[in-house]
N, C-alpha and C positions, 0 to 999 in steps of 0.2 A: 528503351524500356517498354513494359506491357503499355496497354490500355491506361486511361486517367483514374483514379481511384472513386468509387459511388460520391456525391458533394452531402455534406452531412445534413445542409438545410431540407435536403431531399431525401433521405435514409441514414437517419444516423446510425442504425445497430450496422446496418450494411458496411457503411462507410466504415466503423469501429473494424466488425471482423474481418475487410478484407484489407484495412491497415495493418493490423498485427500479426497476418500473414504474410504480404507482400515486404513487409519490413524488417521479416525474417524474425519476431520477435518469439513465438509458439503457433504448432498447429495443432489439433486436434488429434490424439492416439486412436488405434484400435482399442483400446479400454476405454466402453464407453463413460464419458463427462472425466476423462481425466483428458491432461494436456502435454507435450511435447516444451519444454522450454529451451529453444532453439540458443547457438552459442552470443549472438548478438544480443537476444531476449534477456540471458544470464549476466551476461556482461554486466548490463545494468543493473539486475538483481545484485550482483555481487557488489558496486558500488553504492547500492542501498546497504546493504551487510555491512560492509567495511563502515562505516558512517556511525551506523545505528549501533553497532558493537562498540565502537569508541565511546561516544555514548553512552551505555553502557555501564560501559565499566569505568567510566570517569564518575559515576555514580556513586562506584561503589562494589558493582552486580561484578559474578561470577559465571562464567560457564559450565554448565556440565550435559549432563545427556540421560535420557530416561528411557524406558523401551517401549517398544511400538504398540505392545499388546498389554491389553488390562483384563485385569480378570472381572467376569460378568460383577460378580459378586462386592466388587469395588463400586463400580458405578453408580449401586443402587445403595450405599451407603449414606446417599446424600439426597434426599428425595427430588426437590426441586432441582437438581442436577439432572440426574436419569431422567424426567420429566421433557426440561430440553431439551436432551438432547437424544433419548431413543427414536425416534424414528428418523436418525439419520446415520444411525451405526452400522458397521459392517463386523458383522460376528464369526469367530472362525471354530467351527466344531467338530475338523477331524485332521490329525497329523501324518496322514499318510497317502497317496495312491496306488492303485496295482491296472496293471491290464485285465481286461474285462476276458471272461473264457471264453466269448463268442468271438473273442479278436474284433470287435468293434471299435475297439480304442482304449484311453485309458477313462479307468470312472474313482470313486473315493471307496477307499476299503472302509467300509464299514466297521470293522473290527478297531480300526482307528480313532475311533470316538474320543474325545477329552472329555475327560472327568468332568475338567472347570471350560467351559465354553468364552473364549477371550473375544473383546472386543479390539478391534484395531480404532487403534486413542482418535476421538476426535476433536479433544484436549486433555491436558494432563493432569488437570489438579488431583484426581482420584489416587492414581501411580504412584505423584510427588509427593500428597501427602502422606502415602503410607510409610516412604523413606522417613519422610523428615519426623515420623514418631520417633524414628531409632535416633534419629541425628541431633534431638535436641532433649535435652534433660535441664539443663539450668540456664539462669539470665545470662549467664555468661555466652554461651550459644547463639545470644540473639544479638543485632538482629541477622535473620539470617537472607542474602540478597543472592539468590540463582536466576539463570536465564538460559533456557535451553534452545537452539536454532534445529530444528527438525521439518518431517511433513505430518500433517495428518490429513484424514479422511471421514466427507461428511457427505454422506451420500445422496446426494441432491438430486434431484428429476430435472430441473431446467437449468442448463448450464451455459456457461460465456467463458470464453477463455479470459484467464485470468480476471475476471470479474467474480464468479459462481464455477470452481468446479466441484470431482468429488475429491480430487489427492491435491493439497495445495502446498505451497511452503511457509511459514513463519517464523518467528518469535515465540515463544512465550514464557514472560516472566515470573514467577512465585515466590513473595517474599514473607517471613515469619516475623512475627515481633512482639516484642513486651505488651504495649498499649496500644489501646485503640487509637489515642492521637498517632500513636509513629505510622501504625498502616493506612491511616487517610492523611498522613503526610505524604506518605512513598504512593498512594496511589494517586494523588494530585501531582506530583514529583513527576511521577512518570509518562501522563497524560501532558506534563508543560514539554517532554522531553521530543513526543510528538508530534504535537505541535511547532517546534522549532525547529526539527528534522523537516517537515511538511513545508513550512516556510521558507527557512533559511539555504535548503538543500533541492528538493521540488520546486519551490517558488510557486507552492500552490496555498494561497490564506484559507487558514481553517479557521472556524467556527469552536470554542471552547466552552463544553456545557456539561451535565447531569443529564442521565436518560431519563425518561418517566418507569414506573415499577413495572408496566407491562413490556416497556423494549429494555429493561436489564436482564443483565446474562444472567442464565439458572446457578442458582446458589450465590449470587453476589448478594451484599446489602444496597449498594448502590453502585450502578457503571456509571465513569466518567466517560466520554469522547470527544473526540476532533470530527467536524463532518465540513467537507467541502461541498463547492458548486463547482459541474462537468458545463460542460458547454451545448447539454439540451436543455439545461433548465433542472438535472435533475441532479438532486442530494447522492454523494457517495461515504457511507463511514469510513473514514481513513485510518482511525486508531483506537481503541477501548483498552481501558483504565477498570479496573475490580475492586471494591474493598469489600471482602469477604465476609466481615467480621469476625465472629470462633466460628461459624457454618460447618466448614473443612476439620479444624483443629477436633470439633466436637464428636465429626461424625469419624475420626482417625484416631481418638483420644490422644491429642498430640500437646501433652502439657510441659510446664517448665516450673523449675525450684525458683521462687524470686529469693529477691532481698534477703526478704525479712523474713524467708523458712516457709512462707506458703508453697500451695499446687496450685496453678492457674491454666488455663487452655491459652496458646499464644493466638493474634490476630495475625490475620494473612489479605495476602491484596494478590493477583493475577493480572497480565496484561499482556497484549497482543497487537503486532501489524502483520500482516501478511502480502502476499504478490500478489493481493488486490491493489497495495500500493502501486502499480506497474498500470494497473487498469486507469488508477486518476490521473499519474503521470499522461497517460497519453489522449487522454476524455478532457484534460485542462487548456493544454496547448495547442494539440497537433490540428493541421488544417487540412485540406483538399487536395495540397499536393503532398502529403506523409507528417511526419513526424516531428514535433518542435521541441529537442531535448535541451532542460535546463544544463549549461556549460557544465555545473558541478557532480552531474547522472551521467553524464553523457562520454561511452566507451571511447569513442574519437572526439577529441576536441576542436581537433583542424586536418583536415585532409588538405595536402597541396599536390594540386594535377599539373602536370609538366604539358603545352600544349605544341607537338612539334610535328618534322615531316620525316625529317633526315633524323638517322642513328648518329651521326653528330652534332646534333641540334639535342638530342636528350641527354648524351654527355655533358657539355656544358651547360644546361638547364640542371642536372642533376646534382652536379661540383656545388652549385649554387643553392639547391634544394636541402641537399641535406644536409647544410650547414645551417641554415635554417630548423630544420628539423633538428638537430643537434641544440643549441642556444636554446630552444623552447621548454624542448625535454627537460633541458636543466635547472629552467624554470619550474616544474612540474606540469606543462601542459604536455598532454599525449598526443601524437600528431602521427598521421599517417602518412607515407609516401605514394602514389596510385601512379603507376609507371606501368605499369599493365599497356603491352600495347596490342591487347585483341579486343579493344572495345574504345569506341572513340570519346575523346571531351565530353561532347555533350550528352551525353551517353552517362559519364562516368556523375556529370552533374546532378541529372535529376536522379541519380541511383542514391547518390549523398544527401540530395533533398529528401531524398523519401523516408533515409535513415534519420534526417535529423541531426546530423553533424553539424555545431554552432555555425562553423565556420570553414570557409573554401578559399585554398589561396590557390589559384591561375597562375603561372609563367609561360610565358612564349619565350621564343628568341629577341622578340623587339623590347619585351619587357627588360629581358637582361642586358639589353643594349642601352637602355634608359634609365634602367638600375630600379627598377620598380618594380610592382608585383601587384595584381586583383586581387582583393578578397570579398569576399562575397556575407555577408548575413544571412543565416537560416532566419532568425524570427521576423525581422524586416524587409528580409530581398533584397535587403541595397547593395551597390558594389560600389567598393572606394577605390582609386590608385592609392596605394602609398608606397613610399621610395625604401629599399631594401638596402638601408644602412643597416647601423648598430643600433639605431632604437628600434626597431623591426619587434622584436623578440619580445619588449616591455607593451609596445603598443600593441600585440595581437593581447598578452595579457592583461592590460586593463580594457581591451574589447571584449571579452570573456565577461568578466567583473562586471562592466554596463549590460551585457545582456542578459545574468542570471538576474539582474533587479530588472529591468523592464520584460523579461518575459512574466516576473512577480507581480506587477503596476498592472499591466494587462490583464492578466485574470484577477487583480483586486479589483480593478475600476468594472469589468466585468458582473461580478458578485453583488459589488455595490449597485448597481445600476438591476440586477434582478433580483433585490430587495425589496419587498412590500411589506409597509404597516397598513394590516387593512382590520374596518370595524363593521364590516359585514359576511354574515357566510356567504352569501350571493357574491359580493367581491370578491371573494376569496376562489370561490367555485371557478369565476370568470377566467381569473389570473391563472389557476392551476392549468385549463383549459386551453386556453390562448399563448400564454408564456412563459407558463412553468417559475421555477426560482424559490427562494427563500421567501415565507410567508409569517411575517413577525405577527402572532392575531393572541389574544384575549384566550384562555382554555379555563375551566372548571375547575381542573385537578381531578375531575372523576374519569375513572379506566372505561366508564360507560360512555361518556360525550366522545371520549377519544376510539373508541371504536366505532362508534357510529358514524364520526366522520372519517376513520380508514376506510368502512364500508361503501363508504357513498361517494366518494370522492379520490380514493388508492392512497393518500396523502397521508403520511404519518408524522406525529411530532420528533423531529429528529436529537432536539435536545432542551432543556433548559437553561439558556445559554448564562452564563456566570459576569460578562460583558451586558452591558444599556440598564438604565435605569431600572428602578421599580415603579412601576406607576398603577393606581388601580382604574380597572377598567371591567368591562363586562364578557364574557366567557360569547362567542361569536353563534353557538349554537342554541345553547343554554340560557344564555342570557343574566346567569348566578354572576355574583362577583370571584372577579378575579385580580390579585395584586401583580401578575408580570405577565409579559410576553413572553412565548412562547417560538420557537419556529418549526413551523409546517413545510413538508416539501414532499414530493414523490421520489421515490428513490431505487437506487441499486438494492 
């Protein structure tokens, strides 16, 4: 294998981008701030997909698909929409090219002009809800639960792969409905779905909160989010929750017959993960030597390397192998075979390490002579013998099962421990400075204290978390009263 990867204690962005290259996840395109999502990269994408869609639509939600381009003239229908999000559109204002007369090359026919200048979506609500006027006329209509999987484009100056580009991939959901309760149900609903994805699947514990009104999305009444802790200290949002209220319906005139023969504008919620999720997947776990993928993300579950000398030595290693590999499969664990013989064991080892495959199972010859078999742990290192009967199969499976919760426990205990309740902005300043983390402190409620200490300090309030008491206490800047905590952290 190359060189040892940058150690994060010493360059973490380093460490980050030349992990997610060397581990073959995405590289950097000729378009610049977009990214290449390499087929290992995707693998995982797709096991985020496959998940989140179930999910989904165990919900309730439906798929469909909208187009890539919006007309100018939609955007600005929504004010505080266009507000957000213009200065990161990408606008297309001619349909055609022709070769230049001087044979310099090709340039844009002018004569090409569109009428309506499109903007390539940088989300959908504008689009969707121009549909959903035609689509809904009565209660009966409602409620109505879509989810479309597409990319958009948000044309960013500083970018990270999969963290910030300009072409990303996502989600995004848009739901209609009767009442106000049903759409700050569904968009609570959706934020828990998140969350439990991010947990139960990631094995990364999120944080469940309310943004404040200066970090909600343009045109929301209120963003719900999930926001994790990475392993420099710094906050990443991991999922966002919308309840619209009629915002959308209003500026779409997008109403419904009720009951009882009135016209009402229906509420709407919007919501979003994207392949930033990929960004915390590997900012949660992964270490100095590569990648530390939760068993349940993770494309190869078990790679088993055959260690031999003789071409009849990986014969019989192999009879044995991929009976193994057969029994597992059947189980549902994915299992690779690496019988490759242009590249030696150890070799094959840290190439696995670096991918992040849970699990490594070793055979020699003397293994198969003693009926036994190495396996090695990616999140611990450890390596056990155990004997390659008929419980072989159960026991890599409930090794699996123990390491999606302890790579979970590890970044809980993690987070817990970069937790601070602090009653000072000086402590606070320290802590951002020295160690980073979630910062549980005292706020205002005014957009003034809260900028002034983004300005002063890069620290933003990530959420108002809906979990810990209330208690009042005094605002850290300000010194006004304040009834909760808040949490501060520096972030993606």
């Amino acid at each position: 294998m190359s060189k040892a990867l940058p150690k994060r204690n010493e360059d973490y962005s380093a460490w980050y981008n030349e992990l997610v290259k060397r581990a073959e996840l995405a590289e950097p395109s000729e378009v610049r701030g977009c990214m290449v999502i390499k087929p290992y990269g995707y693998a995982i994408w797709e096991k985020m997909q496959t998940q989140l869609d179930k999910m989904f639509k165990a919900t309730g939600h439906s798929n469909a698909y909208f187009p890539l381009f919006i007309p100018k003239s939609y955007l600005s229908k929504e004010a505080d929409h266009v507000e957000g999000f213009a200065k990161e559109c990408a606008v297309v204002t001619h349909h055609r090219l022709k070769n230049a007369e001087d044979g310099s090359g090709v340039i844009v026919d002018p004569e090409a002009k569109l009428e309506e200048e499109l903007i390539v979506r940088p989300t959908s609500e504008t689009v969707i809800w121009n549909s959903y006027r035609n689509w809904i006329q009565s209660y009966r209509d409602l409620p109505l639960l879509i989810n479309q999987w597409a990319n958009v484009v948000r044309w960013e100056l500083r970018t990270r792969l999969f963290l910030r580009t300009a072409e990303f991939l996502w989600q995004e959901g848009h739901t209609a409905h009767a009442t106000k309760e049903e759409a700050i149900e569904e968009t609570i609903r959706m934020m828990n779905v998140y969350a439990e994805f991010a947990e139960e699947h990631m094995a990364v514990p999120v944080v469940k909160g309310i943004k404040t009104e200066s970090e909600r999305f343009a045109g929301a009444v209120d963003t719900y989010c999930i926001e994790a802790l990475m392993q420099d200290g710094k906050a990443l949002q991991t999922g966002t929750s919308h309840f619209l209220g009629q915002n959308f319906a209003k500026a779409f005139d997008v109403k419904f017959a009720t009951k009882e023969g009135g016209l009402e504008h229906v509420w709407g919620t919007s919501w979003g993960v994207s392949t930033r999720l990929m960004g915390a997947l590997i900012m949660a776990h992964s270490d100095d030597l590569g990648l530390v993928l939760p068993p349940k993300l993770a494309p190869i579950q078990l790679v088993i390397v055959p260690i031999f000398r003789k071409q009849e030595e990986l014969e019989a290693i192999s009879e044995k192998a991929l009976l193994i590999k057969e029994q597992l499969e059947e189980l549902g664990v994915s299992v690779k075979y690496d019988d490759r013989d242009t590249h030696k064991p150890g070799w094959k080892f840290a190439e696995y390490e670096l991918k992040g495959v849970p699990l490594r199972l070793a055979m020699g010859p003397r293994d198969l002579e003693n009926g036994t078999v190495e396996i090695a742990r990616r999140d611990t290192l450890e390596k056990q013998s155990y004997s390659a009967d008929e419980r072989l199969p159960l026991t890599i499976k409930n090794l699996l099962k123990e390491m999606q919760q302890t790579i979970y426990d590890k970044a809980f205990q993690f987070r817990k421990e970069k937790t601070y309740k602090v009653d000072s902005y000086e402590e606070m300043k320290q802590i951002l400075e020295e160690k980073g983390g979630f910062i549980l402190a005292h706020w205002d409620g005014t957009a003034e204290t809260e900028t002034r200490i983004k300005d002063e300090t890069k620290a933003t309030i990530r959420c108002i978390p809906f979990q810990g008491e209330k208690e009042d206490g005094q605002c850290i800047y300000s010194g006004k009263p304040s009834s909760q905590r808040v949490i501060f952290a520096k972030a993606y």
